[in-house]
N, C-alpha and C positions, 0 to 999 in steps of 0.2 A: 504494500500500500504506500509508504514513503518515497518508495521510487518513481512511484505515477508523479510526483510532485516534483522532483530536482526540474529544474531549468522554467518554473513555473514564476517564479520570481513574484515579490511582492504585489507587484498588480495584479497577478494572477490570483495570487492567495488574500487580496481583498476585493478583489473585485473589479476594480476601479482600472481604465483606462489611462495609457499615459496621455497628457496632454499634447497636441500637434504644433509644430511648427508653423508659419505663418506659408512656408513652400508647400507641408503636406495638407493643409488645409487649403490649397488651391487646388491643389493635385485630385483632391477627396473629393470634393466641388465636382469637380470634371468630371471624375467618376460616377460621381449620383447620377448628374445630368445624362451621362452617356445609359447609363443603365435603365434610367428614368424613363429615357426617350425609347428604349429595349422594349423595358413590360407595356408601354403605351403603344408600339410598333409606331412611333414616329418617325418613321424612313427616313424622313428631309432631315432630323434632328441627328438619330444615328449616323447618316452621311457625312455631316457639319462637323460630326466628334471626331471624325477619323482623319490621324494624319495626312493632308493632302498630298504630299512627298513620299507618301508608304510607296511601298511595292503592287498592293491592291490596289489604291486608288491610281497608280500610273498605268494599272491594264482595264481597272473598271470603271466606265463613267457612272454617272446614278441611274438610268434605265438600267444598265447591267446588275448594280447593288441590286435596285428596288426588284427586278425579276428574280435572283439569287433569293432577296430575304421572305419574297411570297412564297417561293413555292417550297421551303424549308419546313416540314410539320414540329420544329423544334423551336421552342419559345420562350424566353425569360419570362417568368412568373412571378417574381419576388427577390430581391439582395439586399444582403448587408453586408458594408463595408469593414472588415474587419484588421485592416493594416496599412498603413501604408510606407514604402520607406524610399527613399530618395539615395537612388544611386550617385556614385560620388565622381564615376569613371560613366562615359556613354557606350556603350558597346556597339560595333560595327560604326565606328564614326561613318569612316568613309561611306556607308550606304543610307547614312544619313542627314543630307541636307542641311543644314541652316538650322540643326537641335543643337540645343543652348540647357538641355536638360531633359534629366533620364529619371522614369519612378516607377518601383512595381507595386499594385495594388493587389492584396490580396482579399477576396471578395468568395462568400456563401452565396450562393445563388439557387433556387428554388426553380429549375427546367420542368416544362411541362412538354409532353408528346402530344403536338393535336391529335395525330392517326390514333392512339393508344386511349389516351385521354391520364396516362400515366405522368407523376411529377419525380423528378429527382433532387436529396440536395446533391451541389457538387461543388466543390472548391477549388475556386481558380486563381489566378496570379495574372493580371491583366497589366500588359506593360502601359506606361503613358511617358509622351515625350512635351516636353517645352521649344514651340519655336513663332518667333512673331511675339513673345510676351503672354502667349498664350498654350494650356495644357492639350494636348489628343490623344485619343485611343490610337495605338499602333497596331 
C-alpha cells in the first residue's frame, strides 16, 4: 500500500493542485478552447486551433479537415485538463516554423463511438506550440 504513494508528492496526498504559470495558463486556455470546440464539433473553431504551419494543415485545407472530421464515428464527449508543462527545448525545430514555444498537455478525455454508441476514458498528451504570440494544437 505505501508504494502506490512514492512519487505522489504533496499535492497528491492533499489534494490540491499546483498552481500554473502565467505560460501554462495560456497554454491551458488553448487547450479548453481546442477541446471545447471538439465536444461542440465546431469544425471552423477546431481548424482555427490547429497549427497553420503543421504538416496537416500544409496537405489539408478545411473542406478536407471538415470531410475527415464528419465522417469519423469517433467523438470527444467530455475532458479534463489534467497537466500541463512547458517544454524548455522545441523538438524538430527545423520542421517547425516560426515556434517560439513548445507544451505538452496532458488531458482525460471521455470518446464516444457514434457506430457503437460506446464511450471510452483515454488519456492523452496533446502537444501545443507558441507562434505569432499565440498557442495551437499540433
Amino acid at each position: 500500500m505505501f508504494f502506490g504513494l512514492i512519487g505522489i508528492g504533496v499535492q497528491g496526498w492533499t489534494g490540491e493542485r499546483p498552481s500554473l504559470t502565467a505560460e501554462q495558463r495560456e497554454v491551458a486556455a488553448a487547450a479548453r478552447r481546442y477541446l471545447e470546440a471538439e465536444v461542440k464539433r465546431d469544425y471552423k473553431a477546431v481548424f482555427r486551433s490547429l497549427y497553420p504551419a503543421s504538416e496537416y494543415r500544409k496537405v489539408n485545407d478545411f473542406a478536407a479537415y471538415l470531410a475527415e472530421a464528419r465522417s469519423t464515428p469517433v467523438g470527444i464527449e467530455s475532458f479534463e485538463v489534467l497537466h500541463v508543462s512547458i517544454l524548455p527545448e522545441i523538438p524538430d525545430r527545423e520542421k517547425l516554423p516560426g515556434v517560439n514555444g513548445f507544451a505538452r498537455v496532458e488531458v482525460d478525455v471521455v470518446i464516444r463511438y457514434a457506430d457503437t454508441g460506446r464511450t471510452s476514458l483515454v488519456n492523452y498528451a496533446f502537444p501545443f506550440v507558441r507562434a505569432g504570440g499565440k498557442w495551437y494544437k499540433l
